[in-house]
C-alpha positions in Angstrom: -13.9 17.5 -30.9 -10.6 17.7 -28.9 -8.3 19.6 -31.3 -5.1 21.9 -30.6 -5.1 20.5 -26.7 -8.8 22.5 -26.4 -12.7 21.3 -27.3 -13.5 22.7 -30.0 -17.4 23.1 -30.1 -18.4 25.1 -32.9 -17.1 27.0 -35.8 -18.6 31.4 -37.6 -15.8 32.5 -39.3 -13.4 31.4 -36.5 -12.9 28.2 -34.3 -14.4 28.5 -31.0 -13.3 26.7 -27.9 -13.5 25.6 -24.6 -10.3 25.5 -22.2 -9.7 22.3 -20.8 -8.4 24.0 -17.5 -11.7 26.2 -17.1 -14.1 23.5 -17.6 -14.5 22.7 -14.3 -16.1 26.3 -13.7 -19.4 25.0 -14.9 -21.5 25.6 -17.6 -25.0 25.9 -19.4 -26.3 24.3 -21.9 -29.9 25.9 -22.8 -32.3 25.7 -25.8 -36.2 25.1 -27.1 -36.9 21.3 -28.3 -35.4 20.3 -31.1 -32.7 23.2 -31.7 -29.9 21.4 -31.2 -29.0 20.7 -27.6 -28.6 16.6 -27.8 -25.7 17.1 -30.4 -24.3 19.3 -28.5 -24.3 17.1 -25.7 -22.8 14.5 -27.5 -20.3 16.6 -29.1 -19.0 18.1 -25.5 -18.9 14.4 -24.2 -16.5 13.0 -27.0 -14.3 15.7 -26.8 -14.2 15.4 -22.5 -13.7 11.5 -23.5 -10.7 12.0 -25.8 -9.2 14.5 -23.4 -9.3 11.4 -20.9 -12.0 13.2 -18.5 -15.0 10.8 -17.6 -18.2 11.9 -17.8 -21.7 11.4 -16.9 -24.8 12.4 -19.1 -28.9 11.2 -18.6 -30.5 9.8 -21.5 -33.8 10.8 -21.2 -34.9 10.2 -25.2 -32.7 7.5 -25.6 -30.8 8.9 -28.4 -27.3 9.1 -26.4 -26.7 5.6 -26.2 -25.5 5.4 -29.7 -22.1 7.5 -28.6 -21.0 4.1 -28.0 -21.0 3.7 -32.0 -19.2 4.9 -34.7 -20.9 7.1 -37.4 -21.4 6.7 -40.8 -20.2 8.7 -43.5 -23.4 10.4 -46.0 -23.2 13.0 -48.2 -24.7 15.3 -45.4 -22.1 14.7 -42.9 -19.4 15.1 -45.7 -20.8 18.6 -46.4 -20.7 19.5 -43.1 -17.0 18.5 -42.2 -16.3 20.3 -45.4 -17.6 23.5 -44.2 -16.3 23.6 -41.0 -12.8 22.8 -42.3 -12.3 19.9 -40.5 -9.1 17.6 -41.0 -8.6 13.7 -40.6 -12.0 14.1 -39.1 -12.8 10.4 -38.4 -16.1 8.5 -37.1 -15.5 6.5 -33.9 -17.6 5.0 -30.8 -16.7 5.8 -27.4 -16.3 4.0 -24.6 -19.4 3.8 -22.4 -20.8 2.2 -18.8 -25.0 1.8 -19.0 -26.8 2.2 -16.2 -30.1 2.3 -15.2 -31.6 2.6 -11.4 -34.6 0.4 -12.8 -31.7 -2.3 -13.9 -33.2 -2.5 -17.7 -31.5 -0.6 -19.7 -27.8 -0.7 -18.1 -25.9 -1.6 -14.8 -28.3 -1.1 -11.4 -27.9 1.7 -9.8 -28.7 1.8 -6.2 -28.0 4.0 -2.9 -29.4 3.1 0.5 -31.9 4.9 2.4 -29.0 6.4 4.9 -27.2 7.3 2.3 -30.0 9.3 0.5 -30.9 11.0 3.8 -34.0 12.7 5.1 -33.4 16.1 3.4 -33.4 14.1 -0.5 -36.1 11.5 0.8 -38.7 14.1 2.0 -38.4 16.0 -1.6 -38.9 12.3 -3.2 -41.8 11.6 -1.3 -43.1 15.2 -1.6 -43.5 15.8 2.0 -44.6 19.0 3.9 -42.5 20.5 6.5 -44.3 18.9 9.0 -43.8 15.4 7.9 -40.1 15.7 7.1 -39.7 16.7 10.4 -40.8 14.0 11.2 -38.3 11.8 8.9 -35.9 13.5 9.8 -36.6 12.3 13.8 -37.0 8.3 12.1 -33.2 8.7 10.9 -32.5 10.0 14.0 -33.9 7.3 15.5 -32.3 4.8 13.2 -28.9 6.5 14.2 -29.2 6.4 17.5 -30.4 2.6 18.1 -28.3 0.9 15.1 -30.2 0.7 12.7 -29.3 0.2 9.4 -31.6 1.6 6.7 -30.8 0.5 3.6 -33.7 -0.4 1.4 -37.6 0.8 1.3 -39.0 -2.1 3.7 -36.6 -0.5 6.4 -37.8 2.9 6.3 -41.6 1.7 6.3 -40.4 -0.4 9.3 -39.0 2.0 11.0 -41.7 4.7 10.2 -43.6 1.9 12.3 -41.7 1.7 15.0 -41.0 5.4 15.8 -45.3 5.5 15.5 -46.1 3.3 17.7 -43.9 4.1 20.0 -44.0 7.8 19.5 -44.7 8.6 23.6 -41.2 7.6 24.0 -39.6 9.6 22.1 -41.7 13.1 22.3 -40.2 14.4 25.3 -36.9 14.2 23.5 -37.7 14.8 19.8 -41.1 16.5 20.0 -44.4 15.8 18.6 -45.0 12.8 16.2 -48.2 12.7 15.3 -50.3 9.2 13.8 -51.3 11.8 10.7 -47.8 12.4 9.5 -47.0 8.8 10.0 -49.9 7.9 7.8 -48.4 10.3 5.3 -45.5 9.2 5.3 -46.4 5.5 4.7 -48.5 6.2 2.2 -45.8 8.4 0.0 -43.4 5.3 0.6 -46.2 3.0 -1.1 -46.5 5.4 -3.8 -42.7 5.2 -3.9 -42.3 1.6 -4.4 -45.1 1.7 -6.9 -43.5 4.0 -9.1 -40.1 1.4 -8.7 -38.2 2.9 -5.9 -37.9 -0.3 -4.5 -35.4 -1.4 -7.3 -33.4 2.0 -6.6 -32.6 1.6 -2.4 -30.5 -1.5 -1.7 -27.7 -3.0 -2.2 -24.8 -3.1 -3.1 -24.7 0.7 -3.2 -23.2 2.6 -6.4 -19.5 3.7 -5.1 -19.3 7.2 -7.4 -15.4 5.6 -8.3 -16.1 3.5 -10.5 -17.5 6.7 -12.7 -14.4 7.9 -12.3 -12.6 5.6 -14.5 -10.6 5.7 -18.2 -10.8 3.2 -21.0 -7.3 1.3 -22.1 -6.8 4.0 -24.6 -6.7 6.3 -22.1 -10.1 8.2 -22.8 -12.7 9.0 -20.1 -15.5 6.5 -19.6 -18.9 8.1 -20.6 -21.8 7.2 -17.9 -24.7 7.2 -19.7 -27.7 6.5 -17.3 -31.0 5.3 -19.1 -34.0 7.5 -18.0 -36.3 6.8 -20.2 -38.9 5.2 -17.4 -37.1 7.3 -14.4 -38.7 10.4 -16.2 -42.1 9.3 -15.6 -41.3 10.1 -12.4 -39.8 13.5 -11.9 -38.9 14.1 -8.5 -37.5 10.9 -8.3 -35.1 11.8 -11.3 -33.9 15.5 -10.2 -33.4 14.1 -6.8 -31.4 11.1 -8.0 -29.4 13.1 -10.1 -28.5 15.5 -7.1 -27.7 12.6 -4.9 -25.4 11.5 -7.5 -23.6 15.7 -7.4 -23.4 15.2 -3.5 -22.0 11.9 -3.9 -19.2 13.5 -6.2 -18.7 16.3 -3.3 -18.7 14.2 -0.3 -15.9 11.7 -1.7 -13.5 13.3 -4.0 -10.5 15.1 -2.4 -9.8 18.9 -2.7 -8.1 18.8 -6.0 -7.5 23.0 -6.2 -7.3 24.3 -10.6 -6.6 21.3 -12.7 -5.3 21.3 -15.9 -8.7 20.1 -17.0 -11.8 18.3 -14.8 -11.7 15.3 -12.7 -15.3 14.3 -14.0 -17.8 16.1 -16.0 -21.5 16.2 -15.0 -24.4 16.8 -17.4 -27.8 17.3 -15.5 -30.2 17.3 -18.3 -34.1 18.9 -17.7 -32.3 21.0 -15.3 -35.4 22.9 -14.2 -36.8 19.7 -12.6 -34.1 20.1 -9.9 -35.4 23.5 -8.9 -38.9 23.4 -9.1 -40.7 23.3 -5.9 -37.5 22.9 -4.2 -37.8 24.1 -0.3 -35.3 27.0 0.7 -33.2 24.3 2.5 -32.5 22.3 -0.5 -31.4 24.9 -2.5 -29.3 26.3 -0.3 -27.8 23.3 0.0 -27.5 22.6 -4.2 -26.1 25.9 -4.2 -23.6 25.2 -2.0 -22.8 22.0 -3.6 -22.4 23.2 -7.1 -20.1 26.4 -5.8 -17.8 23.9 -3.5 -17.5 21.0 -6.3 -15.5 22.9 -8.5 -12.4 22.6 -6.4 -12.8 18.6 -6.2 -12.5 19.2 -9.8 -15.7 18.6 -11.6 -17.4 20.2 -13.8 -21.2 20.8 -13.7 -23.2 21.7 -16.6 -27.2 22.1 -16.6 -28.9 21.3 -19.7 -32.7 23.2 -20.0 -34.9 24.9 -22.2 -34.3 28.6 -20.6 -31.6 30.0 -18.6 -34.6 31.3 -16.2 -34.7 27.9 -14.9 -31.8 27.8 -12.9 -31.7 30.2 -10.0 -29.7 33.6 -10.2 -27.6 32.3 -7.4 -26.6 29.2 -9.0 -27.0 30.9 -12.7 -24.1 33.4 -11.9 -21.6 30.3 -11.5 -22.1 29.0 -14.5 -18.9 30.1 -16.5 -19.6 28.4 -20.1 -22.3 28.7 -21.9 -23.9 27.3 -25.0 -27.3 28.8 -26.2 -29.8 27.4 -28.8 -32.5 28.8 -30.4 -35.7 30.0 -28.2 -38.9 31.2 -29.3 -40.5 33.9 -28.7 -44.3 33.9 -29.1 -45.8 36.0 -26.3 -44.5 38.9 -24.2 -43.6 37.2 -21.8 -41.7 34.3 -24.0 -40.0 37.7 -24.9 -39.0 39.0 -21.9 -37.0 35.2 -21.2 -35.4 35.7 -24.6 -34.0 39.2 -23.3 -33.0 38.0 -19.5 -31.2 34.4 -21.9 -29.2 37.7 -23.9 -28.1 39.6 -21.0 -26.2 37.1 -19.5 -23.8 36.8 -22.2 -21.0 39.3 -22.7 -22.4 41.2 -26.0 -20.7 40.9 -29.8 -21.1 44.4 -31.5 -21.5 42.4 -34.9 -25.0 41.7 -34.3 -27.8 42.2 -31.8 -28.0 38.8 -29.5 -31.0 39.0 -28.5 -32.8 39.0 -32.3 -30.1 36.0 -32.9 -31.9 34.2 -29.8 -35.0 33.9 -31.5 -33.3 33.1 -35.3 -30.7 30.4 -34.5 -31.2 27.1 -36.8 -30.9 24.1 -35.6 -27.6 23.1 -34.6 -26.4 26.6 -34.4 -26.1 28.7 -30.9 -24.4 31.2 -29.0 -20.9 30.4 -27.1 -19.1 32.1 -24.8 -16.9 30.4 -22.5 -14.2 31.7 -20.2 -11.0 32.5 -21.6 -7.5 31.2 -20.0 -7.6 34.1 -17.2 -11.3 33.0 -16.2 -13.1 35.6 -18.1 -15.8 35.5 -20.1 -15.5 35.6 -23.6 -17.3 37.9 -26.2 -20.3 35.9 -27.2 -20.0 34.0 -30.9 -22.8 32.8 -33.3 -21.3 29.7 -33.9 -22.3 25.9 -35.9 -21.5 23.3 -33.3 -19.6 20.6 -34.8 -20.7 16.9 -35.6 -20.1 14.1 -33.5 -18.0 11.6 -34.0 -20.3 8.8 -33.1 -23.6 7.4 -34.6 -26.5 9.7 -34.8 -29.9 7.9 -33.2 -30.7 5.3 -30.7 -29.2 1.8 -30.7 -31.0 -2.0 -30.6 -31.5 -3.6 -27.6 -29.2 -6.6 -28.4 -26.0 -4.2 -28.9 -26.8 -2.5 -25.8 -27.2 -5.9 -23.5 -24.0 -6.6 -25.0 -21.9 -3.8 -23.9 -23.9 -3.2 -20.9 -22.7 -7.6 -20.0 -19.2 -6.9 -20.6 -18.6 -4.0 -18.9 -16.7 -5.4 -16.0 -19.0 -3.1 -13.4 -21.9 -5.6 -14.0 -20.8 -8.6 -12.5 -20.4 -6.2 -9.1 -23.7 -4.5 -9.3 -26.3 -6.5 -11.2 -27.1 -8.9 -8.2 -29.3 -6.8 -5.5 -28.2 -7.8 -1.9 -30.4 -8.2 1.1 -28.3 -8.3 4.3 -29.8 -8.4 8.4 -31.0 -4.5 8.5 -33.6 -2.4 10.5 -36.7 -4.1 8.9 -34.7 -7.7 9.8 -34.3 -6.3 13.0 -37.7 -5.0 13.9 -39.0 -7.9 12.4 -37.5 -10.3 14.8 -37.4 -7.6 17.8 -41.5 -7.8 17.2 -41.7 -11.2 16.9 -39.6 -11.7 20.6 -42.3 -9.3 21.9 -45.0 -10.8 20.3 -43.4 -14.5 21.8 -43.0 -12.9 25.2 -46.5 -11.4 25.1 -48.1 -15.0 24.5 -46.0 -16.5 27.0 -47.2 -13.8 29.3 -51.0 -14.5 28.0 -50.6 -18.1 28.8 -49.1 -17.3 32.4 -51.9 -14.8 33.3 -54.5 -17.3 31.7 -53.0 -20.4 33.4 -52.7 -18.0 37.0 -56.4 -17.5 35.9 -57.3 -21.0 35.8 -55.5 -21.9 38.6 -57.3 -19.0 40.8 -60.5 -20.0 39.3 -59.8 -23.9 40.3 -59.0 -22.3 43.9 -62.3 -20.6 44.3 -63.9 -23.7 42.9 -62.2 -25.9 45.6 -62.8 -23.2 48.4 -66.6 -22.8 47.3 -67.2 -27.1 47.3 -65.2 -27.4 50.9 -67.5 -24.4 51.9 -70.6 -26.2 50.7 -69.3 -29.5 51.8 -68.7 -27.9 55.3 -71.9 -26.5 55.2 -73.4 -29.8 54.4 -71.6 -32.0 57.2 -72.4 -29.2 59.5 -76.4 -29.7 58.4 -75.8 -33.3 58.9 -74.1 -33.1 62.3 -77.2 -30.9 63.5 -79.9 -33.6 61.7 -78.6 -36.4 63.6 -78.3 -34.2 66.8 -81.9 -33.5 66.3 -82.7 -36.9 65.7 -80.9 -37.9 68.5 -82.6 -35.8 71.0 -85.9 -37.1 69.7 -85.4 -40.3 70.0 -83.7 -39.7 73.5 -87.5 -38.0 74.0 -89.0 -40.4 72.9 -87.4 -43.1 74.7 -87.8 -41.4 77.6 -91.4 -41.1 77.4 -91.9 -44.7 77.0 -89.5 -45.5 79.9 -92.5 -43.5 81.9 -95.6 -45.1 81.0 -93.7 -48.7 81.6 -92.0 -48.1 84.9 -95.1 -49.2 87.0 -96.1 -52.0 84.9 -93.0 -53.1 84.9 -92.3 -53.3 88.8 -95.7 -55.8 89.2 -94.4 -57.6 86.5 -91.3 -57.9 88.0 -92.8 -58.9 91.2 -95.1 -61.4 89.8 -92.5 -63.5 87.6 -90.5 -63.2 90.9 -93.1 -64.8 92.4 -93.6 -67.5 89.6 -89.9 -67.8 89.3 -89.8 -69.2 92.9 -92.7 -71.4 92.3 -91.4 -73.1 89.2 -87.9 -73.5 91.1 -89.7 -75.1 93.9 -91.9 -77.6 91.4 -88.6 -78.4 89.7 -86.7 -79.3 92.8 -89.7 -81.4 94.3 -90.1 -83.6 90.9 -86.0 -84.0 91.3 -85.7 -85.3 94.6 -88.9 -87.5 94.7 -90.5 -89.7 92.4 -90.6 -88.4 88.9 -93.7 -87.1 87.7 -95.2 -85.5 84.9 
């Protein structure tokens, strides 16, 4: 509840709060199942929201959704206001934007592929240090040739394209081997099975319109749907610090506000760290001690404060414990490292108060106006101002359809990028290569045809020039033969000659005699 210009979360036998102007120094939020820590969640967020400060929480159970809903008054809640003294305390919805990356249960929420980058991808896809190197050489590639990647079917293309063409680029970028490109398709497939298709696209969130205040005057509360994003785990810790790097990348330097820009709940906190390479948390570190001066606040909500790394543990000015249990030695030993990282009350011992908090009740100690820590307080955090529970699916359709943000992000968008690209660079190839085909095979033919041509004038050479010697053959024998029989006639012929010489005179003589005298026969 925002009361006295301060939130005031909880309530021993004094009021404690939370300064607006140090709640950008981060915070914790850390309790067992069940003790407590989604009322408290709610409770922080309708007091950031009347201070005007937006703010942006994951609804993993589904039971945040109804902040968007007034209460209703019971004899319970009237017992409790009572006891913590509250005045003109009054039930009230807030005003909310839906979202959900799967585009169910609020506004779609997508990034691109370039956006997300190698580092964020690899951890999604759960690659080794092998095969993120080699990612990280497809975005380089990407970079380098103009290629856009926004959406799944552009990475797998240009997975694709660096692998089959990896001799080009391994004198420049280094080995690329066929196995890690295997692995890496394979982990998008798994990727897109599990919905990350609906996640990479467009139009892209742009992190401003988070940023945003009701008409009133109140912060927006972003309330992202994760009831199927769970299921997948990496998917949601890795979204969620996307989202954080978003926030640092594009807000100004805004120095100490008089309270936060934005206000960032990262609930199952632990998800974020586990199995995270060196690099990455480096990085989240880095990101979580720099975001402070763009003026938001970051608060991690888990079951144990041993989740969160020392480094990134030490920043976290403002802290809200519920109850932990401690079963086993070394359940214990967590209990005792949760104790000493508050600054210790001499009315009672904090770590036995660890283990016998009630639900709804924890320990507080948040930094004081000069940045120090206070003494830590056994405190009842307040009820919320909004309806306890989930809400139907008709109410939320309804709110999620008016909020003006829908009618700019509900409609994915499919524009000419690498996978486009590819596609049609491929197809030119593939075009070029079967006019190449036909020119080889028709140069084929046509050399074929030749040798066809060459081989018949050969044979038809060959065959006149067979001919040609036949005749010549035949020529000479008959010329042989001839000449022979002009031999055996010669003498024959002369007597014959002589003789019808002889006879021819004869005859000639007879002829003339039977002219010039009588006629006889």
């Amino acid at each position: 509840m925002f009361a006295d210009n301060k939130i005031w979360i909880g309530k021993s036998d004094k009021r404690v709060y939370l300064e607006p102007k140090m709640a950008n120094r981060h915070g914790l939020v850390a309790g067992a199942t069940g003790t407590g820590k989604t009322i408290t969640l709610k409770v922080l967020s309708e007091s950031f929201s009347d201070m005007g400060v937006p703010v942006f929480i994951a609804d993993i159970k589904g039971d945040l959704a109804s902040i968007a809903i007034a209460g209703t008054d019971n004899e319970n809640m009237r017992e409790r206001i009572g006891r913590f003294g509250i005045e003109n305390f009054s039930y009230k919805g807030f005003p909310v934007q839906f979202w959900d990356v799967y585009g169910e249960g609020g506004i779609p929420v997508r990034t691109t592929v370039t956006e997300m980058g190698p580092l964020m991808l690899s951890r999604i896809l759960d690659l080794n240090e092998t095969q993120a190197g080699v990612l990280s050489i497809v975005f380089r590639v990407a970079d380098e040739k103009g290629l856009l990647l926004l959406d799944l079917k552009d990475l797998r293309a240009m997975v694709r394209y660096v692998g089959d063409n990896a001799g080009d680029f391994r004198m420049k970028y280094g080995n690329i081997s066929s196995q890690s490109i295997g692995a890496i398709l394979r982990s998008l497939l798994t990727l897109e099975d599990q919905g990350g298709d609906f996640f990479f696209g467009e139009p892209e969130l742009d992190i401003m319109d988070w940023i945003k205040t009701s008409s009133d005057g109140r912060g927006i509360i972003n309330v992202l749907h994760c009831a199927k994003l769970f299921l997948n785990p990496l998917l949601y810790s890795t979204f969620l610090l996307w989202m954080l790097s978003e926030l640092y990348e594009n807000l100004p330097e805004e120095g100490d506000l008089d309270k936060p820009k934005m206000v960032f709940f990262f609930d199952e906190a632990h998800l974020l760290f586990e199995d995270a390479p060196k690099q990455l948390l480096d990085k989240i570190e880095l990101v979580v001690r720099l975001i402070r001066s763009k003026g938001v606040g970051v608060y991690f909500v888990t079951q144990n404060p041993a989740d969160v790394p020392n480094d990134i543990l030490g920043q976290l000015g403002n802290r809200i414990q519920h109850a932990l249990r401690a079963y086993t030695p070394a359940e214990r030993k967590k209990v005792v490292t949760a104790a000493e990282t508050f600054r210790e009350n001499p009315e009672f011992d904090t770590v036995e108060a660890i283990t016998q908090l009630g639900t709804g009740e924890a320990l507080i100690s948040c930094l004081d106006e000069k940045g120090i820590p206070s003494v830590v307080e056994r405190a009842f955090i307040l009820p919320p101002q909004s309806q306890f529970g989930t809400i139907d699916d008709m109410l939320r359709n309804q709110i999620i359809v008016t909020t003006p943000a829908y009618k700019k992000y509900y409609k994915a968008i499919d524009r000419e990028s690498a996978y486009e690209m590819l596609t049609e660079r491929a197809e030119r190839k593939r075009e070029e290569d079967l006019l190449e085909l036909q020119r080889l095979e028709e140069e084929k033919r046509l050399k074929m045809e030749a040798k066809e041509e060459e081989k018949r004038l050969k044979e038809e050479e060959k065959r006149l020039k067979a001919e040609e010697r036949e005749r010549e053959r035949q020529r000479k024998e008959l010329e042989k033969t001839m000449k022979k029989s002009t031999n055996r006639l010669t003498s024959v012929e002369r007597v014959t000659n002589s003789a019808m010489s002889a006879i021819g005179r004869e005859v000639g003589r007879s002829l003339i005699r039977g002219i010039l005298g009588t006629l006889k026969k």
